[in-house]
PDB file of N, CA, C and O in Angstrom:
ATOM      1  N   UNK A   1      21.082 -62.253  89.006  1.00  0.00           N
ATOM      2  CA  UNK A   1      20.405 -62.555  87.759  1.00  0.00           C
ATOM      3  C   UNK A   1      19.700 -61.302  87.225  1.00  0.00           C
ATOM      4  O   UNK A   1      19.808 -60.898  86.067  1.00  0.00           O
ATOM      5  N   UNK A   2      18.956 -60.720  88.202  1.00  0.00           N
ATOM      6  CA  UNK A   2      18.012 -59.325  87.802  1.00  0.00           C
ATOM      7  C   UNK A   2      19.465 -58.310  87.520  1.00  0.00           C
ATOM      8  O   UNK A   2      19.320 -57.796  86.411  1.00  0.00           O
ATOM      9  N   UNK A   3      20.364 -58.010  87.950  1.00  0.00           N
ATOM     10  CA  UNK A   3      21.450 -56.914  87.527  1.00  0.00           C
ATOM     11  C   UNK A   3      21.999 -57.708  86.148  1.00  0.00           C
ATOM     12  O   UNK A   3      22.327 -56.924  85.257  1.00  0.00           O
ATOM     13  N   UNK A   4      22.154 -59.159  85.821  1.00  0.00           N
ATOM     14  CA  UNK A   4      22.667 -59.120  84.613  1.00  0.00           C
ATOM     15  C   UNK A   4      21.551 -58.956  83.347  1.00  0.00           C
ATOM     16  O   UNK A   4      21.877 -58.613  82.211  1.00  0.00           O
ATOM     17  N   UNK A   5      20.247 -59.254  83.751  1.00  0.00           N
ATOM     18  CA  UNK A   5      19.382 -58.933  82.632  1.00  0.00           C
ATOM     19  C   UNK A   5      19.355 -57.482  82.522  1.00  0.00           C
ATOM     20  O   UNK A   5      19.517 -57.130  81.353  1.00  0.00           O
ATOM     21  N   UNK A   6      19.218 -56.599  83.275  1.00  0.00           N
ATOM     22  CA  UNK A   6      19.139 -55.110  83.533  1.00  0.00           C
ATOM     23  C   UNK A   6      20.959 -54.677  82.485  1.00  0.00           C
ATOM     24  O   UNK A   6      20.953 -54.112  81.392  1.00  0.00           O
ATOM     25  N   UNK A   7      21.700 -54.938  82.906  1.00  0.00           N
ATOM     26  CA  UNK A   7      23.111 -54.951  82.168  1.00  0.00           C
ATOM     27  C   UNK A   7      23.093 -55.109  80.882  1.00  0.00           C
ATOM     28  O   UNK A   7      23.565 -54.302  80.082  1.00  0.00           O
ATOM     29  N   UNK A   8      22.264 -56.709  80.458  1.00  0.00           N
ATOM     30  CA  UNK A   8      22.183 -56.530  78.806  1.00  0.00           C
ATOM     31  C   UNK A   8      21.345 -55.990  78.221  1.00  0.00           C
ATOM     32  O   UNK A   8      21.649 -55.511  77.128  1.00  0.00           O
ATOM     33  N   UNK A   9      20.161 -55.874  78.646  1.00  0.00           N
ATOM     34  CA  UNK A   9      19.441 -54.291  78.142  1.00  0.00           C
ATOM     35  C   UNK A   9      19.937 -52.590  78.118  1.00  0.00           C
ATOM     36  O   UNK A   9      19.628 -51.714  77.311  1.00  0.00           O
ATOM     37  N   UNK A  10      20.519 -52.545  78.919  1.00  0.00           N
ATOM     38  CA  UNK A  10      21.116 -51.084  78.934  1.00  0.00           C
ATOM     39  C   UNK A  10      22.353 -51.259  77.336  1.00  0.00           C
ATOM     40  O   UNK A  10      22.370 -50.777  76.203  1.00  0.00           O
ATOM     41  N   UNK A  11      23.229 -52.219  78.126  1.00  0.00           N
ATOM     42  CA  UNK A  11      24.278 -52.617  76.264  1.00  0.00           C
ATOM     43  C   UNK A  11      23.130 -52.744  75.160  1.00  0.00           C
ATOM     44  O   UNK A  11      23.492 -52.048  74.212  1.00  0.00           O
ATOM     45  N   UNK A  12      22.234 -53.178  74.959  1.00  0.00           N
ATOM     46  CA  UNK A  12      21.677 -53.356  73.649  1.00  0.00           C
ATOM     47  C   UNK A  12      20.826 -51.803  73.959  1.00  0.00           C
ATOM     48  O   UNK A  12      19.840 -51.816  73.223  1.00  0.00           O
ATOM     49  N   UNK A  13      20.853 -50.757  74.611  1.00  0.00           N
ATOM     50  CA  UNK A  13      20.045 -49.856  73.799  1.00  0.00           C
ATOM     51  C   UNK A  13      20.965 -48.491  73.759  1.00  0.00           C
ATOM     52  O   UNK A  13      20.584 -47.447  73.229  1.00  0.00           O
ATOM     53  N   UNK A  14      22.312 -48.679  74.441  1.00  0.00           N
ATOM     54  CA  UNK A  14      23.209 -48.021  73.962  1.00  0.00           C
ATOM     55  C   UNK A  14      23.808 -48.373  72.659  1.00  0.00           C
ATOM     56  O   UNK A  14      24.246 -47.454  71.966  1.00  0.00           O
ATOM     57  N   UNK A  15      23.904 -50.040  72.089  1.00  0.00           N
ATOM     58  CA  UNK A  15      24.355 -50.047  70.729  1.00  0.00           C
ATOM     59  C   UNK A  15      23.784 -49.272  69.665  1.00  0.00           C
ATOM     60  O   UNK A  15      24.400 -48.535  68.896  1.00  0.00           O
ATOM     61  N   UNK A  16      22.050 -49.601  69.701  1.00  0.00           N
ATOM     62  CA  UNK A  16      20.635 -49.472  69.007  1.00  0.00           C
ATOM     63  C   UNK A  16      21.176 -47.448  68.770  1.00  0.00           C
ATOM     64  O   UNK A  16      21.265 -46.920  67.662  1.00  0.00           O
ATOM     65  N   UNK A  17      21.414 -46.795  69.971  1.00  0.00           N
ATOM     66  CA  UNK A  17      21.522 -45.835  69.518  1.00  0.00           C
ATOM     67  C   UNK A  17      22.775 -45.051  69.191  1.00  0.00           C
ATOM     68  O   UNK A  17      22.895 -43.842  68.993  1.00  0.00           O
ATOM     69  N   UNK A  18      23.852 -46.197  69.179  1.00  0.00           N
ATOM     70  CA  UNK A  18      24.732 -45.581  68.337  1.00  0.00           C
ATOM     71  C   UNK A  18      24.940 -45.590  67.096  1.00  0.00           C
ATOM     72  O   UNK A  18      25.339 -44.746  66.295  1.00  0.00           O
ATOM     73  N   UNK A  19      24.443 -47.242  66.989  1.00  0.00           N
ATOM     74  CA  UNK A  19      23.901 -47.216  65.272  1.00  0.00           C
ATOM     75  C   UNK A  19      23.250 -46.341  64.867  1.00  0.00           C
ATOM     76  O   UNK A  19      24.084 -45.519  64.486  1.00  0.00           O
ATOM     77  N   UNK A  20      22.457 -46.017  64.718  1.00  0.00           N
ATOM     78  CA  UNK A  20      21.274 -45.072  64.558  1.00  0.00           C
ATOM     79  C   UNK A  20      21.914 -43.569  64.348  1.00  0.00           C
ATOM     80  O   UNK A  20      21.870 -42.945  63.288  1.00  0.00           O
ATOM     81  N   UNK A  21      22.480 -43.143  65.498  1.00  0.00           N
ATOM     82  CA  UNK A  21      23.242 -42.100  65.631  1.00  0.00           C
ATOM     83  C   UNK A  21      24.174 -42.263  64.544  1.00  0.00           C
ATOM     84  O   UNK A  21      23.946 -41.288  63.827  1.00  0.00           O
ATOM     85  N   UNK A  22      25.207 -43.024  63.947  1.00  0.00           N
ATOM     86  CA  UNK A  22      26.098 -43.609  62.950  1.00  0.00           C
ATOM     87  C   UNK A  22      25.898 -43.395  61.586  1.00  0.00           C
ATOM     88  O   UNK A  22      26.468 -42.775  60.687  1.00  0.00           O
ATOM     89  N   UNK A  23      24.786 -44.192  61.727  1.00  0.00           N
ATOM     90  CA  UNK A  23      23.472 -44.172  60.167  1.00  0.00           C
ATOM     91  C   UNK A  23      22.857 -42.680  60.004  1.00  0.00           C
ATOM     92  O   UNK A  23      22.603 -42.431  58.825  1.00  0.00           O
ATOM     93  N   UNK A  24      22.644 -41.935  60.644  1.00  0.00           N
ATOM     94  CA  UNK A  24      22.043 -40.567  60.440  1.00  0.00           C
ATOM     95  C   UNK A  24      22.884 -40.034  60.417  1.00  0.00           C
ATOM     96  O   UNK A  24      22.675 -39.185  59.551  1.00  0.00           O
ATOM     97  N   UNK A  25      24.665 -39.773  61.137  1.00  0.00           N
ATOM     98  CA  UNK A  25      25.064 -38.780  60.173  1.00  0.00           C
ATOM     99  C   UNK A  25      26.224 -39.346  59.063  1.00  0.00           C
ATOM    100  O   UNK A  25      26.996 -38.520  58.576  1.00  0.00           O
ATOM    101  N   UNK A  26      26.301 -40.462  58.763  1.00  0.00           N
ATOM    102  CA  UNK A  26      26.666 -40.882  57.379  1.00  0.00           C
ATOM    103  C   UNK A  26      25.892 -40.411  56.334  1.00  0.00           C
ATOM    104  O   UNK A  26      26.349 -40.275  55.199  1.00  0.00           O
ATOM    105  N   UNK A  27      24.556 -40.108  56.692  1.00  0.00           N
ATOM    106  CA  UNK A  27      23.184 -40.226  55.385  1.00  0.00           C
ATOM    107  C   UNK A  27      23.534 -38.646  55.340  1.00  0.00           C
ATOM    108  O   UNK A  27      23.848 -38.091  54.287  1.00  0.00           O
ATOM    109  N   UNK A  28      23.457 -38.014  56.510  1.00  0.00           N
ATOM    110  CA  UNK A  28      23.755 -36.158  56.641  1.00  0.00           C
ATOM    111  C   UNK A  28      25.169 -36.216  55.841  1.00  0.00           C
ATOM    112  O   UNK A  28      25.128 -35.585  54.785  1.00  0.00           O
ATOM    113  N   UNK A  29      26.218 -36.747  56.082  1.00  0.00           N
ATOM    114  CA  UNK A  29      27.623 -36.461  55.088  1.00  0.00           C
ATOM    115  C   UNK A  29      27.227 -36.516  53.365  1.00  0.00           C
ATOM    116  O   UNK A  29      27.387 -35.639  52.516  1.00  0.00           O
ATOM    117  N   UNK A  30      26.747 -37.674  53.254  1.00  0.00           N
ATOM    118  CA  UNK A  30      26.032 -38.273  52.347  1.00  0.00           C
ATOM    119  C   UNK A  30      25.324 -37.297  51.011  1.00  0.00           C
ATOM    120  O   UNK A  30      25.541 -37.064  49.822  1.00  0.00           O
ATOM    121  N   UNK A  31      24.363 -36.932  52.083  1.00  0.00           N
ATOM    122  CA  UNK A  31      24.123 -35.904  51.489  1.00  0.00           C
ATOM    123  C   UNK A  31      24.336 -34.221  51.400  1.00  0.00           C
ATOM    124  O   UNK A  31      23.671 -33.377  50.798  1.00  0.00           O
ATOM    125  N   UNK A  32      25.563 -34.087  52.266  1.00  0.00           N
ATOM    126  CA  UNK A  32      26.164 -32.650  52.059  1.00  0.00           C
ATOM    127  C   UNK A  32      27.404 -32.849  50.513  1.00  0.00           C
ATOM    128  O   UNK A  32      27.668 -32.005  49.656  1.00  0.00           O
ATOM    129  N   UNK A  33      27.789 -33.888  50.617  1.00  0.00           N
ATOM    130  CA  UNK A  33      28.327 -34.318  49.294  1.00  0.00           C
ATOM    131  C   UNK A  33      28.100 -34.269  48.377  1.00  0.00           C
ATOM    132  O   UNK A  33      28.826 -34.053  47.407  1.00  0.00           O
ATOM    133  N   UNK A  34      26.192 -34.604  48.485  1.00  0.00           N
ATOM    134  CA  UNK A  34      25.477 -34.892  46.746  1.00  0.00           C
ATOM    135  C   UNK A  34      25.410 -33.171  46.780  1.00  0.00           C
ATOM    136  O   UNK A  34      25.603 -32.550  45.734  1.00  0.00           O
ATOM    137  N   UNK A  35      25.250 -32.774  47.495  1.00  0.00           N
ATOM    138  CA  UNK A  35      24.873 -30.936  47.337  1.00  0.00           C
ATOM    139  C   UNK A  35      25.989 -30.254  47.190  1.00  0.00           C
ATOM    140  O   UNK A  35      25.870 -29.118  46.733  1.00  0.00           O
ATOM    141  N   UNK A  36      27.002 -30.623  47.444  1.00  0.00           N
ATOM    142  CA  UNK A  36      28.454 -30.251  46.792  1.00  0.00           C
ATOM    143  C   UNK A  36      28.577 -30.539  45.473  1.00  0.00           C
ATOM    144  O   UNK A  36      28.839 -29.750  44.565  1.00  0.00           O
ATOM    145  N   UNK A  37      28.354 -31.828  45.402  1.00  0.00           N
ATOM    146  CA  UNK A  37      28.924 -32.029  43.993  1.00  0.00           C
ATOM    147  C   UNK A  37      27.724 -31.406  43.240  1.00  0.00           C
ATOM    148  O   UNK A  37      27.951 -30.660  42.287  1.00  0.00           O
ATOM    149  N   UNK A  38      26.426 -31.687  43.637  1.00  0.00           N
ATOM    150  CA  UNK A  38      25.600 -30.682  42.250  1.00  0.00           C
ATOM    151  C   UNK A  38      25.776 -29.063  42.529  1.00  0.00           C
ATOM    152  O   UNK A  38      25.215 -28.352  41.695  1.00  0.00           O
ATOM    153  N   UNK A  39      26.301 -28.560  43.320  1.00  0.00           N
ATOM    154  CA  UNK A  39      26.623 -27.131  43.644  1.00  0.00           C
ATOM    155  C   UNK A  39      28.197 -26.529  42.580  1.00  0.00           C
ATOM    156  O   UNK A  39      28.438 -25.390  42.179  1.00  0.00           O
ATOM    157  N   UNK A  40      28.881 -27.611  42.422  1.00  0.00           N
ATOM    158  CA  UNK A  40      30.076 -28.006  41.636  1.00  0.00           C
ATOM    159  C   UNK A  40      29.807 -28.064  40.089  1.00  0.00           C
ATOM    160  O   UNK A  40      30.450 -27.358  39.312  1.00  0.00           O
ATOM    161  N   UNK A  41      28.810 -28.954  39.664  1.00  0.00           N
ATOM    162  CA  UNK A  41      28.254 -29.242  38.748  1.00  0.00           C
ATOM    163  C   UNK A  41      27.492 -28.008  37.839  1.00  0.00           C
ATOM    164  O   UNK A  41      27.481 -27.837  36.620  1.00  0.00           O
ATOM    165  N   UNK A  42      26.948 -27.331  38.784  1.00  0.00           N
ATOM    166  CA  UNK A  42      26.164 -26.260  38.032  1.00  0.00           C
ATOM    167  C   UNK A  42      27.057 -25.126  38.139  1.00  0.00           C
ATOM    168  O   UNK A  42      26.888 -24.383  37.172  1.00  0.00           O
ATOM    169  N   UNK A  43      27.898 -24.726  38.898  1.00  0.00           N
ATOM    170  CA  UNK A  43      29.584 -23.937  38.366  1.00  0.00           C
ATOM    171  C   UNK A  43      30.278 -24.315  37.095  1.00  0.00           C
ATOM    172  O   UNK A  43      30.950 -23.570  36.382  1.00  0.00           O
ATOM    173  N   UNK A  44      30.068 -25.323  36.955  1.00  0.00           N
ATOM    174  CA  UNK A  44      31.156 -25.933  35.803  1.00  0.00           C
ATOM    175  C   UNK A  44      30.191 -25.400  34.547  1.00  0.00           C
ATOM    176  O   UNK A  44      30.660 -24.728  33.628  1.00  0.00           O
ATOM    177  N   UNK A  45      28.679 -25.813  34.628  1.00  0.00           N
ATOM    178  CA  UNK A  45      27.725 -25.669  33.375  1.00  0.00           C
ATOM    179  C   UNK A  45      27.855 -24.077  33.499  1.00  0.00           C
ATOM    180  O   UNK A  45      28.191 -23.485  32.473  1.00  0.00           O
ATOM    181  N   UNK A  46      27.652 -23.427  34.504  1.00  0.00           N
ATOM    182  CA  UNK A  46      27.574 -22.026  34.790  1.00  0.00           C
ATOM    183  C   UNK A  46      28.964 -21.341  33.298  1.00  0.00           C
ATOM    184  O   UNK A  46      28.836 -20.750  32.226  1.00  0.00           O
ATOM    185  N   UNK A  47      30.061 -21.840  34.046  1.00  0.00           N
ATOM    186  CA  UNK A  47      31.525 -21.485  33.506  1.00  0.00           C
ATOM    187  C   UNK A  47      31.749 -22.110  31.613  1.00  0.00           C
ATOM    188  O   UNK A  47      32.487 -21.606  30.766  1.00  0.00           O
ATOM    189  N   UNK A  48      31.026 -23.056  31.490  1.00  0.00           N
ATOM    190  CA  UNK A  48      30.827 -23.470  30.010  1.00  0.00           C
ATOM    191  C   UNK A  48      30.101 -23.019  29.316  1.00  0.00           C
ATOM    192  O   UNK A  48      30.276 -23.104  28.101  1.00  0.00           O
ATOM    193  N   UNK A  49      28.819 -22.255  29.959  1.00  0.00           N
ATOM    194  CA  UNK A  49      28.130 -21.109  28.987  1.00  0.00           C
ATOM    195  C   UNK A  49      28.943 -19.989  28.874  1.00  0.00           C
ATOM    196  O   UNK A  49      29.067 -19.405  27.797  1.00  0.00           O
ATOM    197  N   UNK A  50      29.821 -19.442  30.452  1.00  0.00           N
ATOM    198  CA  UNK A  50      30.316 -18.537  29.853  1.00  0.00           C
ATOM    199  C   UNK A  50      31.590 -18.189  28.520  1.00  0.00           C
ATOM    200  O   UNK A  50      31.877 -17.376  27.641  1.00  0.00           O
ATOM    201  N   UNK A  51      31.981 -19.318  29.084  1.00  0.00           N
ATOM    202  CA  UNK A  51      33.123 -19.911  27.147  1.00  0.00           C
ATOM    203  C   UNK A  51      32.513 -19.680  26.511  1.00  0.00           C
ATOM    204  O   UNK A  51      32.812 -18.669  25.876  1.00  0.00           O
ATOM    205  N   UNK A  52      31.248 -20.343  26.153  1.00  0.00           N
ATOM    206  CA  UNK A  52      30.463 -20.641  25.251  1.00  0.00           C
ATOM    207  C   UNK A  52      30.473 -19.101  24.510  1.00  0.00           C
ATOM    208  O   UNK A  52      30.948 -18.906  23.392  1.00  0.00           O
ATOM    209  N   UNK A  53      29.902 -18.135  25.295  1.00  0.00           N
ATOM    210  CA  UNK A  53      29.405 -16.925  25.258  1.00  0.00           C
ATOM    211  C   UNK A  53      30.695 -15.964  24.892  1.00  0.00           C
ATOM    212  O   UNK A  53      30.621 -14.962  24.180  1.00  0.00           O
ATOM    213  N   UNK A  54      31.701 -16.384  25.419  1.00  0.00           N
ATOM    214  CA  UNK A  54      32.715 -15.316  24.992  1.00  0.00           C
ATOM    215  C   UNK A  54      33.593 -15.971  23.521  1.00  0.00           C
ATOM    216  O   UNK A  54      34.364 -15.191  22.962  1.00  0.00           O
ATOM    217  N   UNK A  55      33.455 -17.206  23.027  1.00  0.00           N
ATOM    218  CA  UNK A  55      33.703 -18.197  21.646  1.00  0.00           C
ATOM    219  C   UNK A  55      33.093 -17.466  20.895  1.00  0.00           C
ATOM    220  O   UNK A  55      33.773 -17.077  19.945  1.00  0.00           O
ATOM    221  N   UNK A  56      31.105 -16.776  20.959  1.00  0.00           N
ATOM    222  CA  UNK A  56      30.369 -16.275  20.523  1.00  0.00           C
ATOM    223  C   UNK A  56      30.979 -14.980  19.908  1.00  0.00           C
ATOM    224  O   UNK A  56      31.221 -14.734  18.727  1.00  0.00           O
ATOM    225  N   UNK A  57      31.175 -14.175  21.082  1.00  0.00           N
ATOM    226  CA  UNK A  57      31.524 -13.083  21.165  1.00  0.00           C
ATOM    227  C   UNK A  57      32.798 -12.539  20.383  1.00  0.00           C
ATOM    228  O   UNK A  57      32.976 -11.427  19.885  1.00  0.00           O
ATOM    229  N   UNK A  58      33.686 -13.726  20.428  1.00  0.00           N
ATOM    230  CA  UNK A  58      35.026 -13.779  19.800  1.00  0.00           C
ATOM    231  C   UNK A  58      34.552 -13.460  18.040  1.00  0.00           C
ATOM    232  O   UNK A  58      34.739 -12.432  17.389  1.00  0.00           O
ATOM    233  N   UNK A  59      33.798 -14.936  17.559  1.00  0.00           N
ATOM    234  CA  UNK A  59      33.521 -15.016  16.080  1.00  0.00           C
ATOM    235  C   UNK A  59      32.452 -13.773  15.820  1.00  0.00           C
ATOM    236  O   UNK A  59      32.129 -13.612  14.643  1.00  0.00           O
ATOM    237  N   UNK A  60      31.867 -12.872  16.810  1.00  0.00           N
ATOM    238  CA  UNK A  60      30.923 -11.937  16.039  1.00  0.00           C
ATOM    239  C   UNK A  60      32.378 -10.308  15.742  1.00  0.00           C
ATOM    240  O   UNK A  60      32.259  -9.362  14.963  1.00  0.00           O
ATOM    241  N   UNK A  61      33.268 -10.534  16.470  1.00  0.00           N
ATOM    242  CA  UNK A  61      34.181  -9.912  16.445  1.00  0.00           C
ATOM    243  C   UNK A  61      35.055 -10.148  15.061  1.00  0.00           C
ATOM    244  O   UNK A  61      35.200  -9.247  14.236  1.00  0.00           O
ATOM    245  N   UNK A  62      35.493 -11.171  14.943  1.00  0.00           N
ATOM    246  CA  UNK A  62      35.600 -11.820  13.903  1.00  0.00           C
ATOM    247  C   UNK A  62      35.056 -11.595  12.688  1.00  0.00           C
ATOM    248  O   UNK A  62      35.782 -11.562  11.694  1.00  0.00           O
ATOM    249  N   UNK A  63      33.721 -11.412  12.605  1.00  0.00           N
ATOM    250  CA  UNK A  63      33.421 -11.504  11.479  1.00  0.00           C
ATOM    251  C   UNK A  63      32.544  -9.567  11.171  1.00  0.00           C
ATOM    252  O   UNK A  63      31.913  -9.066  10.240  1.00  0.00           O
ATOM    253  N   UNK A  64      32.962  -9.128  12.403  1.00  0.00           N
ATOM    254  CA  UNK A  64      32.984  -7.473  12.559  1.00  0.00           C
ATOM    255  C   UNK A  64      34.508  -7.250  11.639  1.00  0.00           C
ATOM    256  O   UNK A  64      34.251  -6.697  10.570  1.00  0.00           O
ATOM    257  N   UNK A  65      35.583  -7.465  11.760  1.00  0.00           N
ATOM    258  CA  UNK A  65      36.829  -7.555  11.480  1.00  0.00           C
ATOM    259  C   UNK A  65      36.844  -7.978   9.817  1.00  0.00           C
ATOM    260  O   UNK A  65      37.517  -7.272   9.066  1.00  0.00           O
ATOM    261  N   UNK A  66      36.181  -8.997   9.330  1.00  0.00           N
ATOM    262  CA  UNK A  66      36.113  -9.277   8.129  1.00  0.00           C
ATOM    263  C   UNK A  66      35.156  -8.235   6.711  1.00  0.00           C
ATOM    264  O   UNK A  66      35.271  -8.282   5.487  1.00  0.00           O
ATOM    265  N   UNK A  67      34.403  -7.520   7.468  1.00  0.00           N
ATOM    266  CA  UNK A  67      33.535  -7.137   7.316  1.00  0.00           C
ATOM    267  C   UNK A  67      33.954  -5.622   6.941  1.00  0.00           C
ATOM    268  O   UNK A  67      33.749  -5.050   5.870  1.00  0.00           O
ATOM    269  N   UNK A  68      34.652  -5.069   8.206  1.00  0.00           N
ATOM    270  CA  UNK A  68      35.726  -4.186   7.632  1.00  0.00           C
ATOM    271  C   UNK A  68      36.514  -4.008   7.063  1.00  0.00           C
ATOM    272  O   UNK A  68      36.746  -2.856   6.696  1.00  0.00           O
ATOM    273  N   UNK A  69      37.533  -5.337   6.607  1.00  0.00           N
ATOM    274  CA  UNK A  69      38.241  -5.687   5.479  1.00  0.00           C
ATOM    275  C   UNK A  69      38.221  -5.756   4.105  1.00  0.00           C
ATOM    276  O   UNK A  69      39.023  -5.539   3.196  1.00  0.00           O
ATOM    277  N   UNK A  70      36.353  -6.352   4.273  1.00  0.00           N
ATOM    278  CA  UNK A  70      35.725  -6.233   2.653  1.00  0.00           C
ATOM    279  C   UNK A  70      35.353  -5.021   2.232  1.00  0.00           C
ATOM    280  O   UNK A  70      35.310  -4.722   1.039  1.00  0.00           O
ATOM    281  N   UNK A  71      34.918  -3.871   3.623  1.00  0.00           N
ATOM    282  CA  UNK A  71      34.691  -2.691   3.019  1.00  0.00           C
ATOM    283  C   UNK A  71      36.090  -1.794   2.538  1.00  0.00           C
ATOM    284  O   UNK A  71      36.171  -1.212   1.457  1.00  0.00           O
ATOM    285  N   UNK A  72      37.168  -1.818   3.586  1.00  0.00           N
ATOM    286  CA  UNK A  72      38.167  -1.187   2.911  1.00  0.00           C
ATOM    287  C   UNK A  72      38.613  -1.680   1.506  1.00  0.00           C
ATOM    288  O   UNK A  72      39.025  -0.937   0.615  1.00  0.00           O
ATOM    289  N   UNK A  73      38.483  -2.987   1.425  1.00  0.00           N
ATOM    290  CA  UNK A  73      38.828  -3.687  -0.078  1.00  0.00           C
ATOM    291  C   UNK A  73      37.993  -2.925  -1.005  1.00  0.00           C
ATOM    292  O   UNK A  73      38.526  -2.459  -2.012  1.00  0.00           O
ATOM    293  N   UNK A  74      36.778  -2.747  -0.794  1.00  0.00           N
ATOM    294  CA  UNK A  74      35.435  -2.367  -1.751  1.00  0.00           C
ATOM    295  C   UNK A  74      36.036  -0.557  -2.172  1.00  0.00           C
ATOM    296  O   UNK A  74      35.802  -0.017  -3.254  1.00  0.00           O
ATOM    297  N   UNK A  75      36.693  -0.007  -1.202  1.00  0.00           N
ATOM    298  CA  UNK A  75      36.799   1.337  -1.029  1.00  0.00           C
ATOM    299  C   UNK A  75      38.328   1.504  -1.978  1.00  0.00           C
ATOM    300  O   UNK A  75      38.497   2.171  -2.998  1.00  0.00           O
ATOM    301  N   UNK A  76      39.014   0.912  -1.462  1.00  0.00           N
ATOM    302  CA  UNK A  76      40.555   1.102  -2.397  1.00  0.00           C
ATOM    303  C   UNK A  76      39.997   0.401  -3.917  1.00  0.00           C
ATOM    304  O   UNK A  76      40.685   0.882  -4.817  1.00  0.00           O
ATOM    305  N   UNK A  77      39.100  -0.454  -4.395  1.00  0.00           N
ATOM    306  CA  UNK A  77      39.189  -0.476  -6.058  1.00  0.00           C
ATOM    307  C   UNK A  77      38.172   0.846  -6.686  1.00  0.00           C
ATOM    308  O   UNK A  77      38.006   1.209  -7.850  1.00  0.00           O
ATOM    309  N   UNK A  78      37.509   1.447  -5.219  1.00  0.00           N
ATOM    310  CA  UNK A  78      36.717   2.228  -6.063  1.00  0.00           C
ATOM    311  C   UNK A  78      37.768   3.684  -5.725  1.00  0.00           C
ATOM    312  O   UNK A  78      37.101   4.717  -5.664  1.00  0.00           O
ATOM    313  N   UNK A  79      38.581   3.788  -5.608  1.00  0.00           N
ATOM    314  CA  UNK A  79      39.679   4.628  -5.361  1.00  0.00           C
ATOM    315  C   UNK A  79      40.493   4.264  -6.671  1.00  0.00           C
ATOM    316  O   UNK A  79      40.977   5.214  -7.286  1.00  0.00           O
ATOM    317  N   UNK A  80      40.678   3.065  -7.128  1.00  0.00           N
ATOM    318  CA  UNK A  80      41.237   2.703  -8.112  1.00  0.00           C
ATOM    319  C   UNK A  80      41.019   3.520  -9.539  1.00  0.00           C
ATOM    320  O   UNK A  80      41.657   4.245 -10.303  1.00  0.00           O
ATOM    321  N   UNK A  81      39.336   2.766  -9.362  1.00  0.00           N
ATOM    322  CA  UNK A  81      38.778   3.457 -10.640  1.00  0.00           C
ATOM    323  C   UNK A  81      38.629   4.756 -11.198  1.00  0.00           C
ATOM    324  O   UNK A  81      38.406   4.993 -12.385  1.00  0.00           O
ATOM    325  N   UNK A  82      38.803   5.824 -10.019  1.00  0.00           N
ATOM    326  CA  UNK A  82      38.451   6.939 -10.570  1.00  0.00           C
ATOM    327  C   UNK A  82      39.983   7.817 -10.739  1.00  0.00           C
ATOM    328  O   UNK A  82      40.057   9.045 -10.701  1.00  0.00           O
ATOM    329  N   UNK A  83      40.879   7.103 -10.885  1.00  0.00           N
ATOM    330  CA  UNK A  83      42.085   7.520 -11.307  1.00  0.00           C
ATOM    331  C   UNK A  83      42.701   7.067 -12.956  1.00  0.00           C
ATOM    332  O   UNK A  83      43.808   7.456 -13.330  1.00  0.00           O
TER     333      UNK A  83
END
């Protein structure tokens, strides 16, 4: 009788700590995941400013380009006129 009570105590505190053990590193996966994905997350925002920034960069080019167009335009009628 004393070895089978001794028996189901030892089983119930090997379960107790495998649960436990189970539950702590599910919560540790858990949260190496959430720190992935916001580590992921702020790459992506990281990489969309830099679009952002080179879209920028594109239209100030752009309108560097237009800018030179209106001056050569401005330059050939006044080339015009004095002929």
């Amino acid at each position: 009788m004393l070895l089978l009570l001794l028996l189901q105590t030892t089983t119930t505190t090997t379960t107790t700590t495998t649960t436990t053990t189970t539950t702590t590193t599910a919560a540790a996966a858990t949260t190496t995941v959430y720190y992935y994905s916001l580590l992921l997350l702020l790459l992506l925002l990281l990489l969309l400013l830099l679009l952002l920034l080179l879209l920028l960069l594109l239209l100030l080019l752009l309108l560097l380009l237009l800018l030179l167009l209106l001056l050569l335009l401005l330059l050939q009628f006044q080339n015009c006129s004095t002929f």
